[in-house]
N, C-alpha and C positions, 0 to 999 in steps of 0.2 A: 425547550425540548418540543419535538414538532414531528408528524408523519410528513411525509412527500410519497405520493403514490408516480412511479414512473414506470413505463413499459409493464404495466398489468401488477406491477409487484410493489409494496408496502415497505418503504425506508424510514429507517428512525435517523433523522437528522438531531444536531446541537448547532445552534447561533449563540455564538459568541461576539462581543466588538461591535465596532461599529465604522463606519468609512465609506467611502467608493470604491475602493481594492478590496477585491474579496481572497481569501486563500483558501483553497481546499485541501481537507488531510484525507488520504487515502489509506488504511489500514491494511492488514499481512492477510493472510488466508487461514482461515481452519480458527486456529487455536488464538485469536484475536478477535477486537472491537473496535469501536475508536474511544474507550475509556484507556487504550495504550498510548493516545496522543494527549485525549483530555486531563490524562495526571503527569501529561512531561513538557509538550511544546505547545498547546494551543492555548491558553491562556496566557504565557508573556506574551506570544503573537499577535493576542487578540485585544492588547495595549496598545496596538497601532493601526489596526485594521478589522474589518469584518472576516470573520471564523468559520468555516462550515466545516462540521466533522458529519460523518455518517456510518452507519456499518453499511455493511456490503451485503447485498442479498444473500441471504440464509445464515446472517451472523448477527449476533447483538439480538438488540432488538427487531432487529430490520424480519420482513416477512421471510418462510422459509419453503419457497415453491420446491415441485418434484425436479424442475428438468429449468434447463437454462442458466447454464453456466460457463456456459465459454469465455474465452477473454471477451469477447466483440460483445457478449450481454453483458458483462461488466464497465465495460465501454460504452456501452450504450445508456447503461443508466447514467454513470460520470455525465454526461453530456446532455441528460436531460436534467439532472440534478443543477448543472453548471447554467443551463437555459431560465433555468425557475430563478437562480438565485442573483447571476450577477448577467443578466440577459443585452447590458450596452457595453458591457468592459472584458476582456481578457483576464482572466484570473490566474493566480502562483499555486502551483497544484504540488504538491507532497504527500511521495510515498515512499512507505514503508515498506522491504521486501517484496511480494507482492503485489500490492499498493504502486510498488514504483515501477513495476509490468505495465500496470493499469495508467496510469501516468504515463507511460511511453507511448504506450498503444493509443492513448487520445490524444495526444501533441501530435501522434504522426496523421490520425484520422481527423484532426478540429482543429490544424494548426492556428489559424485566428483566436482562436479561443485558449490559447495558453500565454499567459506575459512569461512565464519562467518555470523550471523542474528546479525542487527538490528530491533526492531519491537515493534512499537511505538504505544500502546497505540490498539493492532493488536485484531483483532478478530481469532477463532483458528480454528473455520472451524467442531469444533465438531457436537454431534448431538443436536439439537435445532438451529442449528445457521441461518441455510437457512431459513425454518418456520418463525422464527423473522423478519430477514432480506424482507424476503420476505412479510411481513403484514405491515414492514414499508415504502415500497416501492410503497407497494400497495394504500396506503393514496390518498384520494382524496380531491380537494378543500380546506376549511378551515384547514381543519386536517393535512394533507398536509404541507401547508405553514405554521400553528403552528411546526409540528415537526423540519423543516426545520431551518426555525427560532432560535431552541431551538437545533439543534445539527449543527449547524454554525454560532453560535452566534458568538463566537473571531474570526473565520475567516471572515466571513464576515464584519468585523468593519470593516478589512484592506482596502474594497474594495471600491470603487462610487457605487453608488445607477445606474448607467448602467450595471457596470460589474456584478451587483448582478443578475441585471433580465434578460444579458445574458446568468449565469450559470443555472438560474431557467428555462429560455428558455431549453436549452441542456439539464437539466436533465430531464425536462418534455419530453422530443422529444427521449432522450434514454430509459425513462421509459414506454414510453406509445406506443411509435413507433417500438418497437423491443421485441424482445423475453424473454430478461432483466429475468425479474422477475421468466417468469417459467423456466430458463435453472438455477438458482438458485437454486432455489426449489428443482431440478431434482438432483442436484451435488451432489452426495454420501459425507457421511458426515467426515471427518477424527476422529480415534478413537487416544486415548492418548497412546495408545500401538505400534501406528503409529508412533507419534510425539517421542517417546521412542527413536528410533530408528537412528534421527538425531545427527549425534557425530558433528558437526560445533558448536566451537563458542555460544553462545549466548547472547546480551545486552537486556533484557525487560525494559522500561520504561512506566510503568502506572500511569493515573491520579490516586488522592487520590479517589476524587469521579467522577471517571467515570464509567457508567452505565457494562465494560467488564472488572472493576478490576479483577473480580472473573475468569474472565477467563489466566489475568496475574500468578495471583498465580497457578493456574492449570499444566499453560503450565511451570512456573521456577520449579515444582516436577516435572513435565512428560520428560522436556528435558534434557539430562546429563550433559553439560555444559552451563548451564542456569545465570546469574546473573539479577537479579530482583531488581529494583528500584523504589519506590511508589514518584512521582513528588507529595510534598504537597500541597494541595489549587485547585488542578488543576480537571477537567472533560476529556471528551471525546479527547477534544482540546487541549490535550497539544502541541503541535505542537507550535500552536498559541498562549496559554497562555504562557506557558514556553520558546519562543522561545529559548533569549538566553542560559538558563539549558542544552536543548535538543540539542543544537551546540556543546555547547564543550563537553557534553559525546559525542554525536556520533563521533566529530574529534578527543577523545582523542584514541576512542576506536581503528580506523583506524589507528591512528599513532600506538597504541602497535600492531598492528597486522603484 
């Protein structure tokens, strides 16, 4: 366990493994950490190579500034995180939801610096996406805690009934206490002629019914080397529905790489 201070703000890192291929896990927004990679795929991964999980500014542990949240600041730290850590190699970057926004959007701005996507189930950052994101963030009260509810339903099982109403503490406190929501808003949107343009690798794994399959199929035409995977039965969560599925493709995929 380790700080990493990057772009003025304070990350909680986890090194796991060891190797010259580093892989990075990217975690979801809001109501996550990366203790949702560290208790499903970063340790068998980290049986074959070096591991870097982190929260994401104003999650976890990681520090919790007023303002700066845009995709491009979360981008921006990805790339200084990825500087510190594997500074001679290309690294396998994996994200979740999210996460796998933030995975797009550095593949397309650092292409050197990505060997291959992982991207789980990833939102693509096109146009409508903030708009959304941002109305569902915006929820207040009942509605709120319904949606809540209803898109961390499997994750949350895992949890006690403390650790649930400390996430909802934190996500309440990054939602409402910082700039969250409009620097979202504000983030230019990535266009598929963008995404075109990523020659790394790519694993998609989408739920059957999860509410951004449509975005899965989008992004396996727009990317060139895309392989697409529909997990059956599953939603949003496949992470947590499908754990074990989603371990061994992501470890089988690292092992071919």
């Amino acid at each position: 366990m380790a700080d990493l201070t990057v772009n003025g703000v304070r990350l909680h890192v986890q090194r796991l493994g060891v190797g010259p291929r580093v892989a990075v896990f990217v975690h979801g927004l809001v109501m996550d950490n990366l203790s949702s990679f560290y208790f499903t795929l970063a340790t068998p991964a980290a049986a074959h190579r070096a591991v870097r999980l982190y929260d994401l500014r104003g999650h976890g542990l990681s520090e919790r500034p007023a303002a700066g949240f845009a995709v491009t600041d979360f981008v921006a730290d990805l790339a200084a995180l990825v500087d510190a850590e594997s500074p001679d190699a290309p690294v396998d970057v994996i994200g979740n939801s999210f996460g796998g926004l933030v995975a797009l959007a550095f593949a397309h701005a650092h292409p050197a610096r990505v060997a291959s996507l992982v991207l789980i189930d990833a939102h693509d950052g096109t146009a409508g996406w903030a708009a959304q994101m941002a109305a569902t963030l915006g929820l207040r009260g009942e509605a709120r805690d319904a949606k809540i509810a209803a898109s961390f339903q499997a994750w949350l099982g895992r949890h006690s009934e403390r650790k649930r109403t400390r996430l909802a503490d934190h996500a309440r406190a990054l939602v409402e206490g910082t700039t969250l929501v409009a620097d979202l808003e504000a983030s230019p949107p990535l266009a598929l002629t963008q995404l075109a343009t990523i020659a790394a690798p790519a694993l998609l794994l989408y739920g059957e019914h999860s509410d951004v399959r449509d975005r899965g199929a989008a992004l396996a035409a727009a990317l060139p080397r895309a392989t697409l995977e529909i997990v059956a039965g599953c939603t949003h969560s496949i992470l947590w529905e499908a754990t074990a599925l989603v371990r061994d493709r992501v470890v089988a995929w690292l092992e071919a790489r």
